[in-house]
C-alpha positions in Angstrom: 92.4 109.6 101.3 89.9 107.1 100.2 89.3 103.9 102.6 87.6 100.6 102.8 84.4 100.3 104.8 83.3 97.6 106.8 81.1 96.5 104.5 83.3 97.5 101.0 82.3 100.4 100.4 84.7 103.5 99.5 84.6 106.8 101.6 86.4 109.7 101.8 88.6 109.6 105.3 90.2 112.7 107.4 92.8 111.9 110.1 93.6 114.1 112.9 96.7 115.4 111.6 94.4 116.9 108.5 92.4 119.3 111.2 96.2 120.6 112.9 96.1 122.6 109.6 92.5 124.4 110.3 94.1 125.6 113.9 92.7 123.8 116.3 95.6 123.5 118.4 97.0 127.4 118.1 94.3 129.1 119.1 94.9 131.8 122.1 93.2 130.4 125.4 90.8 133.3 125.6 88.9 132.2 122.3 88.2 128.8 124.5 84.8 128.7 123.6 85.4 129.1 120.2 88.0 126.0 120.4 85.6 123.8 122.2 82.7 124.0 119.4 86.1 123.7 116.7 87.6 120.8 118.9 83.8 118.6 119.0 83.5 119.0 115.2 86.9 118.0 114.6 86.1 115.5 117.2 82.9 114.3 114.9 85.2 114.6 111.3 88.1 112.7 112.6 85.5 109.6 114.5 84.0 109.3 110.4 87.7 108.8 109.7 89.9 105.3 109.4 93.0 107.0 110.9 93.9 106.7 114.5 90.4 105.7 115.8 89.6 102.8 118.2 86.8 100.6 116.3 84.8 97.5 117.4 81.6 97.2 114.9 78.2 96.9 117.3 77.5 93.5 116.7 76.9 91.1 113.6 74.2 92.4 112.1 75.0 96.1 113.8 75.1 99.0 110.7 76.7 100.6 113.2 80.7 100.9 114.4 82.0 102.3 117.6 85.3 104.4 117.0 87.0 106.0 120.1 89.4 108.8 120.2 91.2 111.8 122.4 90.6 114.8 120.6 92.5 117.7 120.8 93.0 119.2 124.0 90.8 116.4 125.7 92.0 114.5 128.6 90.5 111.6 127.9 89.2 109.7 125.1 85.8 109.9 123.6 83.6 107.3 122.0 80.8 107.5 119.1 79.0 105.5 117.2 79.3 105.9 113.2 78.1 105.1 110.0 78.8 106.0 106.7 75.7 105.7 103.8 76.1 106.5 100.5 73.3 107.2 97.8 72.8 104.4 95.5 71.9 107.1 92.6 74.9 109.8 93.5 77.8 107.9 94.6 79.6 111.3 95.4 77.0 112.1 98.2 78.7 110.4 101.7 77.1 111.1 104.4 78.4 110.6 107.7 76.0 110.1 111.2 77.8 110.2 114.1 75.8 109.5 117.3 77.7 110.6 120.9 76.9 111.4 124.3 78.9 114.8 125.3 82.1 114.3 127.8 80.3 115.5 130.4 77.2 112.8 130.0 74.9 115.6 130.3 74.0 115.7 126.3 73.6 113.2 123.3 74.2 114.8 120.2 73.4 113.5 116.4 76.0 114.9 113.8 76.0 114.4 110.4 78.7 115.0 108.0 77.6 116.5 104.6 79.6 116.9 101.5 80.5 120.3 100.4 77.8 122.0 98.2 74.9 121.2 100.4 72.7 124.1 100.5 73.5 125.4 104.2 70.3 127.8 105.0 68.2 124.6 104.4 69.7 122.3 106.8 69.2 118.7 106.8 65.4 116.8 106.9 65.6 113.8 109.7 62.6 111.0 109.1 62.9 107.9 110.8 60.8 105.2 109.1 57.8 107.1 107.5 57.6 109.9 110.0 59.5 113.5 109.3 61.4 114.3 112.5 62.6 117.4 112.1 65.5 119.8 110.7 69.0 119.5 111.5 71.0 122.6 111.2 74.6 123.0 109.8 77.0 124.4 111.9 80.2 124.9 110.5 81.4 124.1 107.2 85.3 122.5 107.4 87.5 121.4 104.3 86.4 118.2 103.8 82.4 118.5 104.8 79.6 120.5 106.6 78.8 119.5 110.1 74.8 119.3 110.9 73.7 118.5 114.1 71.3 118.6 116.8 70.9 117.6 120.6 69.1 113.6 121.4 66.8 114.2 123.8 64.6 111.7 125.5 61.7 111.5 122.8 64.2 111.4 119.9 66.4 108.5 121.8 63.3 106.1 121.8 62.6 107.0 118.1 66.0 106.6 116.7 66.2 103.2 119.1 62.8 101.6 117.6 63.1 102.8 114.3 64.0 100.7 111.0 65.7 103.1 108.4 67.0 106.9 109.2 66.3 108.9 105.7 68.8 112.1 106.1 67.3 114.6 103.3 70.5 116.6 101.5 69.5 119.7 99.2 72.0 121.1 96.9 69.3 123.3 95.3 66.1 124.4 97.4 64.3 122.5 94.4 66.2 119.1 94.7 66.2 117.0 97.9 68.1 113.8 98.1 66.8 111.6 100.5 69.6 108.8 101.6 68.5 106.2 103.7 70.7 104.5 106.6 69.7 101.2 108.4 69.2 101.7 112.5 70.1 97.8 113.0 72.0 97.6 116.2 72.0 101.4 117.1 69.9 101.0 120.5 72.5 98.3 121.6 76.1 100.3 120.3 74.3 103.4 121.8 73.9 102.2 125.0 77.2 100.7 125.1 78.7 104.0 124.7 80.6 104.9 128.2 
């Protein structure tokens, strides 16, 4: 399904009822841990989608949305804030970000959504502004995109909160790295907003 962003742009857009299929609801109880890591990336894939989702945008000149949602098996519903960039060059590379603290509030997590034929053993390169944060790992690969993620601690919160632009770095060959920039306008205030 293709939808309209906030600000026009088209995306590709998964709804809950599009992750029933992958079996996140019949699993046996005893695989429990394996359903919690499925149920938090279905979580993330169906927050980047229009279907079913809670959304309030994080101000007026915010590049950032907040969508709530119960995911399966939760109890109660979980918020994120998202963002969908696309690169001015390759209009077929949509990347996702998806910013959450955990249910529990003990963890902040950063989860981007690739497209499928990202090179996976490469992972994703994080720079805010000019500096190069780090590597994001992908951890599971779904229908519709590749999930990369890693935890926010305390040091990365006050970077991702002061900085400008957010340049994910995609590579489809080890060769070829496509940097796509997203603006960080009003992600300290959504973020803190989150409950």
């Amino acid at each position: 399904m293709i939808v309209q962003g906030l600000r026009g742009e088209r995306t590709a857009a998964l709804t809950v009822s599009e992750f029933a299929g992958v079996g996140f609801r019949t699993w046996p109880v005893e695989r429990s841990a394996r359903a919690a890591v499925a149920g938090l990336c279905a979580f993330g894939l169906a927050l980047a989608s229009a279907g079913g989702a809670t959304a309030a945008t994080g101000g007026a000149t915010s590049a950032w949305e907040t969508r709530c949602e119960t995911p399966p098996g939760a109890a109660s519903e979980q918020c994120a804030i998202v963002q969908s960039v696309v690169d001015d060059e390759r209009p077929n590379v949509t990347l996702v970000i998806i910013a959450l603290k955990t249910a529990d509030h003990k963890s902040r997590l950063l989860r981007v959504i690739a497209p499928l034929g990202a090179l996976l053993p490469t992972g994703l390169d994080l720079k805010l502004d000019a500096d190069d944060v780090g590597r994001m790992s992908f951890v599971r690969c779904l229908p519709n995109g590749c999930v990369a993620e890693t935890l926010i601690d305390d040091k990365l919160l006050q970077r991702l909160e002061s900085a400008q632009t957010m340049t994910l770095v995609l590579f489809q060959t080890p060769e070829e790295g496509i940097g796509v920039p997203a603006p960080m306008a009003g992600f300290k205030d959504a973020f803190e907003k989150l409950p």
